[in-house]
LUMGULO-109903 format. One record per residue (C-alpha): residue number from 1; x, y, z. Coordinates in Angstrom, 3 decimals. Example, Ala and Ser with C-alpha at 12.3 -4.5 7.8 and 13.67 -1.06 7.14 Angstrom:
pos/xx/yy/zz
1/12.300/-4.500/7.800
2/13.670/-1.060/7.140
END
This chain:
pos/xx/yy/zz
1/0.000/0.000/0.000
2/1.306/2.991/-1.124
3/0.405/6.170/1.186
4/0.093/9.748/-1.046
5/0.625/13.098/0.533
6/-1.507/15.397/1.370
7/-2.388/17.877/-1.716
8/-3.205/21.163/-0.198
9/-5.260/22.886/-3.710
10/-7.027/19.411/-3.694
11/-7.930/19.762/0.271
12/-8.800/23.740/-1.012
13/-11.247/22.591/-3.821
14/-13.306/20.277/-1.107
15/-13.249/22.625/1.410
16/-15.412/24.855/-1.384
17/-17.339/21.585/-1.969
18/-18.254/21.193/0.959
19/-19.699/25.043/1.267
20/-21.313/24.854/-1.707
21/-23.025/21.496/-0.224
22/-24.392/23.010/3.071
23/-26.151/25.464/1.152
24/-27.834/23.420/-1.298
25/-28.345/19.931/0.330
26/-29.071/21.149/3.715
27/-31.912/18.838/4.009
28/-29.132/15.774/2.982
29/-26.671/17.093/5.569
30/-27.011/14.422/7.876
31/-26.099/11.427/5.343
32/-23.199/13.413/3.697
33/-21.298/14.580/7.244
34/-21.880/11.124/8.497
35/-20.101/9.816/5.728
36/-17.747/12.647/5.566
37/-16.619/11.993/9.115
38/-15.505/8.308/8.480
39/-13.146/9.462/6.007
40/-11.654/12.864/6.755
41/-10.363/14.470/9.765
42/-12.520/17.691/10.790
43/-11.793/20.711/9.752
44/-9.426/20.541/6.815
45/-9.804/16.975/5.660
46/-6.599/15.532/6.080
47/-5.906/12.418/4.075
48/-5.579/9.615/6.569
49/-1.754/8.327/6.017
50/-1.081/6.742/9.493
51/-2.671/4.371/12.257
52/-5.262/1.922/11.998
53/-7.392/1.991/8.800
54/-9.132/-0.914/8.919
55/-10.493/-3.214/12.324
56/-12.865/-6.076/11.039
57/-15.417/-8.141/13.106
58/-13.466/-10.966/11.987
59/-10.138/-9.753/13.182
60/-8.997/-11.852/16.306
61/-9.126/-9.375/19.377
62/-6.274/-9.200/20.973
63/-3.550/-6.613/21.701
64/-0.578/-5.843/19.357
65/3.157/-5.375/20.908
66/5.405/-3.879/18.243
67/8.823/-2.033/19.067
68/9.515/0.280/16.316
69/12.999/0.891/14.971
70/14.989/3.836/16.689
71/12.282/4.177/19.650
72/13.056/3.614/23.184
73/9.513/2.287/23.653
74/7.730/-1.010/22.853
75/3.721/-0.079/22.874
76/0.782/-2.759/23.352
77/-1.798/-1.384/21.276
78/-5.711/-2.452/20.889
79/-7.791/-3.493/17.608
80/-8.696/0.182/17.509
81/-5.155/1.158/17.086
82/-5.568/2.807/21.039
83/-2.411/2.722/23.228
84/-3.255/0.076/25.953
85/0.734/-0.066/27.553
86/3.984/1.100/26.879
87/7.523/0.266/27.872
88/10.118/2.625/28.343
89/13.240/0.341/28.255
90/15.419/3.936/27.819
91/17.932/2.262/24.874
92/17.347/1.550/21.346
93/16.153/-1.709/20.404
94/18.287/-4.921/19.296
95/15.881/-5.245/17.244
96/12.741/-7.065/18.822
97/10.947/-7.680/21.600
98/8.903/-9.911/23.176
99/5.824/-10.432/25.718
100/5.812/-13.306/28.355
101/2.762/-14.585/29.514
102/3.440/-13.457/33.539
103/3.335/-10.085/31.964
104/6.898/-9.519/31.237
105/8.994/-7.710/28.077
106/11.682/-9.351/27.235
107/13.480/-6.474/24.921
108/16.877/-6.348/22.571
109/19.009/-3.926/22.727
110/21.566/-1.840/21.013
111/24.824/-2.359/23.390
112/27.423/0.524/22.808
113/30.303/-1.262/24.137
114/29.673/-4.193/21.604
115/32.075/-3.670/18.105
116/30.325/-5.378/15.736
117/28.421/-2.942/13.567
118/25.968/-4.309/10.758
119/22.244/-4.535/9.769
120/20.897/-5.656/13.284
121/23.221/-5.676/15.314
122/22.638/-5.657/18.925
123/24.595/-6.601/22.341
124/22.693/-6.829/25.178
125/18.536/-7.920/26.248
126/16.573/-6.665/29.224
127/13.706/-8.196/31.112
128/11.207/-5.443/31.947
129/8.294/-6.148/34.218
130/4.735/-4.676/33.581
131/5.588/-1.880/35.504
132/8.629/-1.419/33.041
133/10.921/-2.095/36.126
134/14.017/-3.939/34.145
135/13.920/-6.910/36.651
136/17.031/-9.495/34.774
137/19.785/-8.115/32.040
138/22.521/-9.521/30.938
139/25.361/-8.141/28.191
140/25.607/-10.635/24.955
141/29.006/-9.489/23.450
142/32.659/-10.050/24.017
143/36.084/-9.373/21.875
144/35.182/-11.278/19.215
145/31.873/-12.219/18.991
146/28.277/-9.931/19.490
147/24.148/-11.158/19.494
148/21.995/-9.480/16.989
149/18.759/-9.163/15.898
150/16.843/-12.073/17.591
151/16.351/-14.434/20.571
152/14.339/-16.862/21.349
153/12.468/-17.634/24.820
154/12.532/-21.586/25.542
155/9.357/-23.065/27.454
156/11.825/-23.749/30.013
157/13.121/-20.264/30.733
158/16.419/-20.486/28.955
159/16.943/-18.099/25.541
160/18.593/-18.938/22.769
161/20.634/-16.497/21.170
162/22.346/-15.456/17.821
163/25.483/-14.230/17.959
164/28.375/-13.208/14.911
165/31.534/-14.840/15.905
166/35.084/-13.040/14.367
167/37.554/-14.830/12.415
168/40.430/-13.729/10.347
169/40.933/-13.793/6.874
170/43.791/-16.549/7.173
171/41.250/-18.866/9.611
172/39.260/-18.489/6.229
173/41.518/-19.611/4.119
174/42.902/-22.232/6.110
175/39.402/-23.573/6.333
176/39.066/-23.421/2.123
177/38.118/-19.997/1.032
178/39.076/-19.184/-2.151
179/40.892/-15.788/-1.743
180/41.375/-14.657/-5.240
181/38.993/-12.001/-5.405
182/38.231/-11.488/-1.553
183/38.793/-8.037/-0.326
184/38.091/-8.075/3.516
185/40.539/-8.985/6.115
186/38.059/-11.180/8.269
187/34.648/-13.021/8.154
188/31.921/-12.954/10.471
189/30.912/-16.118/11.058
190/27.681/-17.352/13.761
191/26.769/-19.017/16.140
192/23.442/-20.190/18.349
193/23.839/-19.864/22.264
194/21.782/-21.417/24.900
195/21.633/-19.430/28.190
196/20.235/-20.069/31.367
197/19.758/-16.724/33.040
198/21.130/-16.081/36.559
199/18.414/-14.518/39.337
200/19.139/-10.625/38.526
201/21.467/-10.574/35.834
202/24.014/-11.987/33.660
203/23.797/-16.111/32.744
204/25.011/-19.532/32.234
205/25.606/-20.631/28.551
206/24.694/-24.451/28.616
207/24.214/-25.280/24.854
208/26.470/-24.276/21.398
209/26.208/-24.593/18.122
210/28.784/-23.079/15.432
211/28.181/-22.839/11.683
212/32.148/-22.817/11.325
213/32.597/-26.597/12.708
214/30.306/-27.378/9.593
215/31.340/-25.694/6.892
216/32.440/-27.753/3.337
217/34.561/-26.466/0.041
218/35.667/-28.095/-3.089
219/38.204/-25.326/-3.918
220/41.474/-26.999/-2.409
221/42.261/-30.069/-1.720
222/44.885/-29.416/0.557
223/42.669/-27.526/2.811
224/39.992/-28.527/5.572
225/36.906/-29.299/5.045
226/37.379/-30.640/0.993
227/33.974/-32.512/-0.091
228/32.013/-32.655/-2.630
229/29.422/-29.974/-1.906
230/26.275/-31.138/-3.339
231/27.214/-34.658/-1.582
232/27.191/-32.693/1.934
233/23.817/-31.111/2.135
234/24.371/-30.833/5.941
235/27.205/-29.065/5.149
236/27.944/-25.098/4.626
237/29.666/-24.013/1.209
238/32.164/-21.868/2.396
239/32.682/-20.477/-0.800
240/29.547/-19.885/-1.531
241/28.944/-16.040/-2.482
242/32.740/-15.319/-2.484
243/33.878/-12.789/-3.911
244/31.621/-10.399/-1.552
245/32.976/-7.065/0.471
246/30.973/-7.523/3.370
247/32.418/-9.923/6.146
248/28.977/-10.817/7.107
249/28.822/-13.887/5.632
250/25.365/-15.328/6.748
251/23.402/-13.052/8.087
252/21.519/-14.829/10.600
253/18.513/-12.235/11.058
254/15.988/-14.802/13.353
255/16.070/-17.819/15.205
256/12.295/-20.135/16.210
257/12.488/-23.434/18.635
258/9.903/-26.322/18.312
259/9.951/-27.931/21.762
260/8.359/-30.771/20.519
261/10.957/-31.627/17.717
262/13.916/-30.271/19.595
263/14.492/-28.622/16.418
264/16.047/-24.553/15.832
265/15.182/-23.222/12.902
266/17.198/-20.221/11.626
267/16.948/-17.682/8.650
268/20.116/-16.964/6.520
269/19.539/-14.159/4.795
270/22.445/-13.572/2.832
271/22.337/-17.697/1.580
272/18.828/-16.626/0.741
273/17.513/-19.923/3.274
274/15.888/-20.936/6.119
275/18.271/-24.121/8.292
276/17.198/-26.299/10.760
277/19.504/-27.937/13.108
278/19.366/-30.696/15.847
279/19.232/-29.134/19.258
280/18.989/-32.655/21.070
281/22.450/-32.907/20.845
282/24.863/-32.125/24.174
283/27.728/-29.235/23.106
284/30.662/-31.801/21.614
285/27.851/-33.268/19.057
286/26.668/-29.912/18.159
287/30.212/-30.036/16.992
288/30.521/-32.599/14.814
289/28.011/-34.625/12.888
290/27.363/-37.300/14.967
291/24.864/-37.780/17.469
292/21.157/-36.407/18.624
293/18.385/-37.678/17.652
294/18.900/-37.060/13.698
295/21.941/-38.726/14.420
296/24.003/-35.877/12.205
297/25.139/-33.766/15.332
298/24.929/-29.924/14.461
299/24.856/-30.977/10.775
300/21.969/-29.759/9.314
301/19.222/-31.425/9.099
302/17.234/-29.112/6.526
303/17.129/-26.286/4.265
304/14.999/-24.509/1.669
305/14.640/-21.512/-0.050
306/17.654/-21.628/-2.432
307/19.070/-25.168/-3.734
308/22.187/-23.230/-5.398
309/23.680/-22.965/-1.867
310/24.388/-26.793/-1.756
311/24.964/-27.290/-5.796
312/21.553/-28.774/-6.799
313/20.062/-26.242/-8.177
314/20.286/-22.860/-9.994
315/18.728/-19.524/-9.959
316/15.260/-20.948/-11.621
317/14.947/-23.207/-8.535
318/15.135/-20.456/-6.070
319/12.206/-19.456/-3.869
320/13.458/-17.324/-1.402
321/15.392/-13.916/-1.818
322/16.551/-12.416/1.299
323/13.992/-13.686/3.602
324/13.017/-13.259/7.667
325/11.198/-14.810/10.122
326/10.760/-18.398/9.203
327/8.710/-20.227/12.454
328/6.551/-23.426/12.647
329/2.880/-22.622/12.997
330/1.766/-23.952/16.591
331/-0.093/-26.877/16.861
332/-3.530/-26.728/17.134
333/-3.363/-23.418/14.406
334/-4.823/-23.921/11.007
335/-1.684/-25.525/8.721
336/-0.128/-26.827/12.054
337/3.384/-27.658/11.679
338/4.451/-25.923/8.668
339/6.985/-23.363/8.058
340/5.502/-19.662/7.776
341/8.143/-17.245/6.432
342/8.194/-13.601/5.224
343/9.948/-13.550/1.809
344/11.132/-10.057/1.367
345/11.442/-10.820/-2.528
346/15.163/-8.559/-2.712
347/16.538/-8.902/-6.472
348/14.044/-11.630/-7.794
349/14.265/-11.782/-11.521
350/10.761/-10.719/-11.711
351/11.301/-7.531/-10.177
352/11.605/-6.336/-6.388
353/8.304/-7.643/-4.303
354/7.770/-9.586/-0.559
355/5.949/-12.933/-0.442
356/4.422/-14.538/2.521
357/4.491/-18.287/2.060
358/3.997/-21.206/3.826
359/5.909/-24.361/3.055
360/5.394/-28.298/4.099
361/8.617/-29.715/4.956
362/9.190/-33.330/4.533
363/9.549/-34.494/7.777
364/10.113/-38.121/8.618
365/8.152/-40.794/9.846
366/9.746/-40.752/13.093
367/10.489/-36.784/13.309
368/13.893/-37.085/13.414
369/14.754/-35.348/10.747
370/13.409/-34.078/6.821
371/13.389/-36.502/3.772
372/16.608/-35.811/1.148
373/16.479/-38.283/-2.280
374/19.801/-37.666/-3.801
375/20.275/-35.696/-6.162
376/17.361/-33.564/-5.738
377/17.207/-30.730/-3.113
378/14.987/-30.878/-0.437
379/11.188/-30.865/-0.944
380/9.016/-28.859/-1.447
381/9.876/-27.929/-4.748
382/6.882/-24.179/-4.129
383/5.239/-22.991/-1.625
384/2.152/-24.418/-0.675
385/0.373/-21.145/-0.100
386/2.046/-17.694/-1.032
387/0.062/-14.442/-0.692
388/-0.157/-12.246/-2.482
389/-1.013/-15.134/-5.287
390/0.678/-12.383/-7.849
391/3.590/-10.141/-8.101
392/2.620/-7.353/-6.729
393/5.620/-4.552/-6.347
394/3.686/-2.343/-4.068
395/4.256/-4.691/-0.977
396/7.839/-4.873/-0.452
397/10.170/-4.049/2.020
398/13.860/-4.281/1.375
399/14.531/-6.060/4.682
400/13.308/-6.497/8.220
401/9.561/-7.915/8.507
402/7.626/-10.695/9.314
403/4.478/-12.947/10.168
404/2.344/-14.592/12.407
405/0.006/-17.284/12.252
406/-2.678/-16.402/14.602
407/-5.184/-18.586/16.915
408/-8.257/-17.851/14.517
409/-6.918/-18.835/11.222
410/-5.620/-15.347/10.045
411/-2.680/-14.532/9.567
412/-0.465/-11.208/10.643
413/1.791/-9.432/8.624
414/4.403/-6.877/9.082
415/5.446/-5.059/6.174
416/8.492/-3.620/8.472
417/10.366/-0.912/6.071
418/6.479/0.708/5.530
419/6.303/0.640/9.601
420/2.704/-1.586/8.502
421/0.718/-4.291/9.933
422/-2.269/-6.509/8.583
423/-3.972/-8.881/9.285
424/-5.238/-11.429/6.602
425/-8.570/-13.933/6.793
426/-8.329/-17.123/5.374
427/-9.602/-15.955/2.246
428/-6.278/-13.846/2.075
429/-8.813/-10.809/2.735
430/-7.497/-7.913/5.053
431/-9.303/-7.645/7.958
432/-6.983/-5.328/10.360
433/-4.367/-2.856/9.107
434/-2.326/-0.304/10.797
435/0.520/2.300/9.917
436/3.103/2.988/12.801
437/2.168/6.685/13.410
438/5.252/7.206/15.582
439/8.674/8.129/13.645
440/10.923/6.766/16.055
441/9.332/7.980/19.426
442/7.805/11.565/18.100
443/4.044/11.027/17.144
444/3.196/12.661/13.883
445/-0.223/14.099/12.593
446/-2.593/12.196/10.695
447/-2.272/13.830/6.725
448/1.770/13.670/7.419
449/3.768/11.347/5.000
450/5.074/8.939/6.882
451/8.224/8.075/7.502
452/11.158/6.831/9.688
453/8.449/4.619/11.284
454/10.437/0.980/10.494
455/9.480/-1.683/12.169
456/11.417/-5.294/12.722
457/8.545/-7.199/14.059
458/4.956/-6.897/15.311
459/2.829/-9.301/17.671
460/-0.840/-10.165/18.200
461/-1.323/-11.546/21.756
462/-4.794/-12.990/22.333
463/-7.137/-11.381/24.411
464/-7.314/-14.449/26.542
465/-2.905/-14.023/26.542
466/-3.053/-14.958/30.260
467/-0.476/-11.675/30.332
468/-3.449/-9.797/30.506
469/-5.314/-11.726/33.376
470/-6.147/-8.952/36.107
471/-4.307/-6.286/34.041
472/-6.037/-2.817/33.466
473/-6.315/-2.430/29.812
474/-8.192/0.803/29.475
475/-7.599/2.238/26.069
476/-5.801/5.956/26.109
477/-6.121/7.408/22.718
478/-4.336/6.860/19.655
479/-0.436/7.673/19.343
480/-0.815/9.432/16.177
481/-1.216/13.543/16.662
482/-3.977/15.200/15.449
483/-6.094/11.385/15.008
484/-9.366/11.334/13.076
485/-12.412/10.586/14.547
486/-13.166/6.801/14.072
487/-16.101/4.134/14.875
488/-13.879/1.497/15.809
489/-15.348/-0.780/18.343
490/-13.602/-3.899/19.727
491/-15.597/-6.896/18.582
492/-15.215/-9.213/21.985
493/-16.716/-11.779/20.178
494/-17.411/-12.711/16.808
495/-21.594/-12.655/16.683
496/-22.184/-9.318/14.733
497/-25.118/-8.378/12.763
498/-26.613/-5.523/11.017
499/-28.840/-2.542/11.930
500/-30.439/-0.007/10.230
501/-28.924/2.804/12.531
502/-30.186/6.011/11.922
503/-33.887/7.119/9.281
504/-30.221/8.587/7.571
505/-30.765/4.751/5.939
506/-27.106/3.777/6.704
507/-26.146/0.390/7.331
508/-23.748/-0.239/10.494
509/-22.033/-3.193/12.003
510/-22.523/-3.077/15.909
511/-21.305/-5.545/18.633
512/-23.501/-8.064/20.072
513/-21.901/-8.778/23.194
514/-23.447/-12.161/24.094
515/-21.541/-12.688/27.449
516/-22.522/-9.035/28.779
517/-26.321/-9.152/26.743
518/-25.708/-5.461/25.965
519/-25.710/-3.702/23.025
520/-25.717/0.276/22.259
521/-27.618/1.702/18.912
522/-27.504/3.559/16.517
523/-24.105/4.366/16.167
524/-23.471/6.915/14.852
525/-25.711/8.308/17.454
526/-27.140/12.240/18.051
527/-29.524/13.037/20.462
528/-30.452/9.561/21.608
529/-28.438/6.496/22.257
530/-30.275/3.886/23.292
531/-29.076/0.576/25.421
532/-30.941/-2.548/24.278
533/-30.462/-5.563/27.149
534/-30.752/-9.312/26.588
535/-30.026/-11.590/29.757
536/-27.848/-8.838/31.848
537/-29.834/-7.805/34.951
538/-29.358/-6.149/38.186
539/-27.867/-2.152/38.488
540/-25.634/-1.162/36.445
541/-23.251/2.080/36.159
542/-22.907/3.704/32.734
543/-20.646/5.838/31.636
544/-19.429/7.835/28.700
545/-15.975/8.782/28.161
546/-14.197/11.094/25.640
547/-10.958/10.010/23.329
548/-8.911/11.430/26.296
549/-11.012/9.294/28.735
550/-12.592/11.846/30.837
551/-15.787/11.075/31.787
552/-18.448/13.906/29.798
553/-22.207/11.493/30.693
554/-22.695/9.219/33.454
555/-26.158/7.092/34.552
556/-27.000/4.627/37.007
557/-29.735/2.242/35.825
558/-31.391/-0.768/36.986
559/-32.293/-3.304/34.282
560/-34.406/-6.435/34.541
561/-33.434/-7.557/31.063
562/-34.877/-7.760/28.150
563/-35.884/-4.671/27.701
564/-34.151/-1.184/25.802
565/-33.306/2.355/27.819
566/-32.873/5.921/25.821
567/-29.857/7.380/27.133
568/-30.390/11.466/26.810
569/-26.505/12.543/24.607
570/-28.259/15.570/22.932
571/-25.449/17.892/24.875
572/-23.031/15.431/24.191
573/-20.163/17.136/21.598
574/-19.795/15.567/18.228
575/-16.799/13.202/18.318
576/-15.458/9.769/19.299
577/-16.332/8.127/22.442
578/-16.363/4.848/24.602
579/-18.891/3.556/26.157
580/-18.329/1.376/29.701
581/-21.459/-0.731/31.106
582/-20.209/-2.388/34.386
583/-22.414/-4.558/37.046
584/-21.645/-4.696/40.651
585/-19.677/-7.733/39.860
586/-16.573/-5.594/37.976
587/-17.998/-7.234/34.771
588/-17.308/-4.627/31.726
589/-18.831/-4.140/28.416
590/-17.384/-1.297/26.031
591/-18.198/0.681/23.007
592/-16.240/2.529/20.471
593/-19.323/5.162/19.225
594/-19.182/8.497/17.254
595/-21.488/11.178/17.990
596/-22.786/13.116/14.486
597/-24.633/16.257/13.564
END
């Protein structure tokens, strides 16, 4: 999606419109500002360019945690694209972060004192509680080696890391690299660590793997690590690419775990593929490639994306260019146990455009490992779902990005370079989409281009995330400046339906909120709103708050059910409000409405 500034003699010509309107379709007023007010900001009619533009019954509810890219912060945002929490962690991100489900943010960040500087690059990760105390850090660089861009948390506690690990030009060449056309004086190599953290800071590393005790060449065979490369799939070319001018040879940009395979999967950008290794091996066997229960040791066990890498295949048998954020889809999700990855599509032949795709590895019968018939390269030869199902070079971003596969079937997308997030249906429909309105940490006004709004990574955490048990989650505006008024409402279950709202004849979705029995019409409302009551009974406290969340209309009722009460708004301001219904019991209901001429 491709956001176009705001043209001030366009915004000029239907301001006149709009004059010209009053005067001679007064009597039509009421349909045209109505409609006027869902798509323009009031007065001036700024071009919406940032925030959320689209919230869908069929969304799935939930709360969003992204961290953007030069920001301090990491914000939990609502289907309405309101701020619900923030985290001031007070450094720049390294690059991601992460909720727990006690409540806790477990944040990368930029270390200083690290020397490694590259796309990513990182050094240290925080543990913030809810409160945004920082509760557990611990610094993840030394002389020679540095973690960037990702970490995983284990279900046991522990986090596995990705580090770059220095070595010099004449380690490379004793290890095979063809120097005739290399100009750098040392490679970055990496490698995956397992720590187990300490009580307050700092940890114990219990598990490594390095990609340089399985590396392969067929340049000389005086050398280490001669072998015929397409007869060591496990292996890692380490010629592969050569001549380049960047010592950053791999590129690992994220790392998943699947408990239940003991498998890591990693994402190699610059080999343009996605690696799995064994991680039931102990330390020595992640050395060599014996042992665990694929029996190869830290050999790996599979790849995809680009066949060329391990000599059995070419460019036309390439599928992924420069990709992030490969994970196995949890079990129980809709296409359980594949491989959902974000193909960023850099310098396809076909032009410049991302992917999201979903493959289905060929695992064994016993889940040991993934299926290899010699000569081929490993299966599957495409995708078995890719969206969009075309080229299309107006979703691309260069780098950084990624997606989700959510508890409802849909899927969540971040377009990171565009600082955008969507959410597709099943149908590959968007149901939820959202522009980071923040560049870096300054909020900017809705009608601004936007810009330096990156962002590495979004999440959707279910509304059922037990994170949010007991947690106060009242919404507190948007984080754009300036926001346009919106009727957004948060759909707290899917059962919607249709009204006739207004004798205006429009046609609005409203919430039926079957656990509460509660639903407000019309909406828009103007003089009346009225309350219509299914099964909830007893007295209840009512009360209508403004997009700053000060209270402007408040009523204590008594309902026996079943029945519908007028609540008098005809002083009530045009704008965008919520609506809170609560019993004695601290049970909640809430609306998103807009108030109209």
């Amino acid at each position: 999606m491709k956001i176009v500034p705001n043209q001030p003699f366009f915004e000029a010509v239907l301001d006149g419109v709009e004059r010209a309107i009053h005067k001679l379709l007064q009597p039509f007023m009421r349909i045209f500002t109505c409609l006027l007010i869902l798509a323009f900001s009031v007065p001036g009619f700024s071009q919406q360019t940032i925030g959320l533009f689209k919230n869908d019954s069929t969304s799935l509810n939930g709360y969003t945690l992204f961290t953007p890219n030069g920001s301090t912060h990491s914000y939990l945002i609502d289907n309405c694209g309101e701020l619900i929490h923030d985290w001031d962690a007070g450094e720049l991100p390294g690059m991601v972060g992460y909720l727990q489900e006690n409540g806790d943010l477990v944040r990368l960040r930029k270390d200083t004192a690290g020397t490694f500087r590259a796309g990513g690059w990182g050094g240290g990760i925080d543990r913030f509680d809810w409160n945004g105390n920082r509760i557990w850090h611990m610094d993840l660089y030394g002389q020679n080696w540095q973690q960037h861009h990702d970490v995983e948390v284990m279900p046991n506690g522990n986090i596995l890391v990705i580090a770059w690990e220095l070595f010099s030009l004449q380690e490379a060449v004793d290890a095979g690299l063809d120097t005739t056309q290399v100009f750098i004086n040392e490679i970055w190599s990496e490698m995956v660590l397992e720590i187990e953290p300490l009580p307050d800071s700092g940890g114990t590393i219990v598990w490594e793997w390095h990609a340089w005790d399985h590396v392969v060449q067929d340049f000389d065979s005086t050398k280490a690590n001669y072998g015929v490369v397409s007869q060591n799939a496990d292996k890692i070319d380490i010629n592969y690419l050569f001549p380049i001018p960047d010592p950053d040879w791999l590129h690992f940009n994220s790392i998943a775990y699947n408990e239940e395979l003991d498998q890591i999967m990693l994402s190699v950008r610059t080999f343009s593929e996605l690696w799995i290794i064994d991680h039931s091996t102990s330390t020595s066997q992640a050395a060599s490639d014996q042992g665990g229960r694929s029996g190869k040791g830290g050999g790996l066990i599979y790849r995809w994306g680009n066949s060329a890498a391990y000599k059995r295949g070419n460019i036309f048998n390439q599928e992924l260019y420069g990709q992030h954020d490969p994970i196995w889809i949890p079990k129980g999700y809709r296409d359980e146990g594949k491989i959902l990855v974000f193909n960023n599509g850099f310098q396809r032949p076909q032009g410049n455009y991302s992917t999201v795709q979903i493959i289905d590895p060929p695992y064994l019968a016993d889940s040991s490992g993934y299926e290899l018939n010699s000569p081929a390269p490993y299966a599957p030869a495409k995708a078995s779902w890719t969206y969009p199902n075309k080229a299309d070079t107006n979703f691309f971003s260069f780098g950084i990005s990624g997606s989700q596969r959510l508890s409802n079937g849909n899927t969540l997308v971040t377009e990171g370079f565009e600082g955008r997030i969507f959410e597709l249906d099943s149908k590959d429909r968007i149901v939820w989409e959202y522009i980071n309105p923040l560049a870096k940490d300054v909020p900017m006004n809705q009608g601004d281009t936007a810009k330096f709004n990156s962002v590495f990574r979004a999440y959707r955490y279910d509304e059922n995330f037990p994170a949010f048990a007991g947690r106060k989650l009242d919404p507190q505006g948007p984080l754009e400046a300036n926001p346009l008024p919106s009727t957004c409402m948060i759909y707290t279950d899917k059962d919607t339906t249709q009204q006739d709202t207004t004798q205006m004849g429009l046609t609005t979705p409203y919430l039926l909120a079957t656990e509460t029995g509660v639903k407000p019409f019309p909406n828009p409302f103007k003089d009346q709103l009225n309350l219509r009551f299914a099964d909830w009974e007893g007295e209840l406290s009512i009360n209508l708050l403004n997009i700053s969340g000060q209270i402007v209309q408040h009523w204590d009722v008594k309902t026996s059910g079943n029945e519908t009460l007028p609540l008098p708004v005809n002083e009530v301001p045009e704008g965008v409000y919520l609506l809170e219904v609560a019993d004695h019991n601290g049970q909640v209901a809430r609306f998103r409405l807009l108030r109209s001429r």
